[in-house]
N, C-alpha and C positions, 0 to 999 in steps of 0.2 A: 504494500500500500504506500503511495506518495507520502501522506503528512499521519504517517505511523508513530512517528516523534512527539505526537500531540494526544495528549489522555483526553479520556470519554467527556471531562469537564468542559474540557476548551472547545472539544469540538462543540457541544450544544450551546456553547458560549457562541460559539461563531455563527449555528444556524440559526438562533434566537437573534442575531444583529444582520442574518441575512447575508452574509460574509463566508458561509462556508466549502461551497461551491465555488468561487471566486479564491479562496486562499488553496484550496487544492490545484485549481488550474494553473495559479503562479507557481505552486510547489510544480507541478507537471513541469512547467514550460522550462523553468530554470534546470530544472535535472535531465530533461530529452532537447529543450532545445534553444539552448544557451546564448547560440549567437543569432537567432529568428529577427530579419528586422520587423519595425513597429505593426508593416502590413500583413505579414508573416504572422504575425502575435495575434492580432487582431482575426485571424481565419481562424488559427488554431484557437480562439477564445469561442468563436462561435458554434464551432465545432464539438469541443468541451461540453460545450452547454446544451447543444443539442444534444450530444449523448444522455447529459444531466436529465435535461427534461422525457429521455423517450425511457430511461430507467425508473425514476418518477411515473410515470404512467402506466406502464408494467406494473411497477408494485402494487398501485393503489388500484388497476384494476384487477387482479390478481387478489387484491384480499379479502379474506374470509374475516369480515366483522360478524358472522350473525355465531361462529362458535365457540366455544366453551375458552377458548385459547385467544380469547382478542384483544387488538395491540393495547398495550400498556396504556398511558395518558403523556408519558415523557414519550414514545416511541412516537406517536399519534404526531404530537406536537413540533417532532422535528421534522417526520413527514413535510409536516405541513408550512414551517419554516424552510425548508429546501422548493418547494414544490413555488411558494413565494418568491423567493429571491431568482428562481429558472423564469419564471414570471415575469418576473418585471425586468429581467435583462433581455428576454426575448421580445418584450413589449417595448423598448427600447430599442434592440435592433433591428426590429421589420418596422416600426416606425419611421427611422432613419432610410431602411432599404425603400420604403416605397412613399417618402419623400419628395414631395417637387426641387432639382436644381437652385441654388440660388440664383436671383434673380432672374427667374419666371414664373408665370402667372398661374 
């Protein structure tokens, strides 16, 4: 795992501030690919995060709430924290993607 350096605390530190997705992918980038320029970065981010969001959606269609065995309330929550911060960066980049040029109408 990328940012295995980091105990169970920090991580739901991170996806409670919506940062944890985003601190795994730096952790990625800087370990596979170190000299990436900024456009470079910017694909491999997007790409990240598409991965982020299509495992995200596997899990959460995939799960069984109605059995005896259902997610915790911290488990739930970070879900739900992760599922957020894929959100709003994807809402962020197709925003930009499908954008008018500056200056035009």
């Amino acid at each position: 795992m990328i940012i295995d350096d980091r105990t169970r605390a920090e991580l739901r530190k991170l996806a409670r501030q919506g940062k944890l997705i985003d601190e795994a992918f730096k952790a990625y980038q800087r370990k596979c690919h170190a000299t990436a320029t900024s456009d470079q970065i910017g694909e491999l981010r997007r790409c990240f995060f598409a991965g982020a969001a299509e495992l995200v959606a596997l899990l959460t269609a995939g799960a069984d709430t109605t059995s005896a065995d259902e997610v915790s309330a911290e488990e739930e929550a970070m879900v739900f924290a992760v599922f957020t911060e894929v959100t709003r960066f994807h809402d962020r980049t197709l925003g930009l993607a499908f954008s008018k040029p500056r200056g035009q109408a």
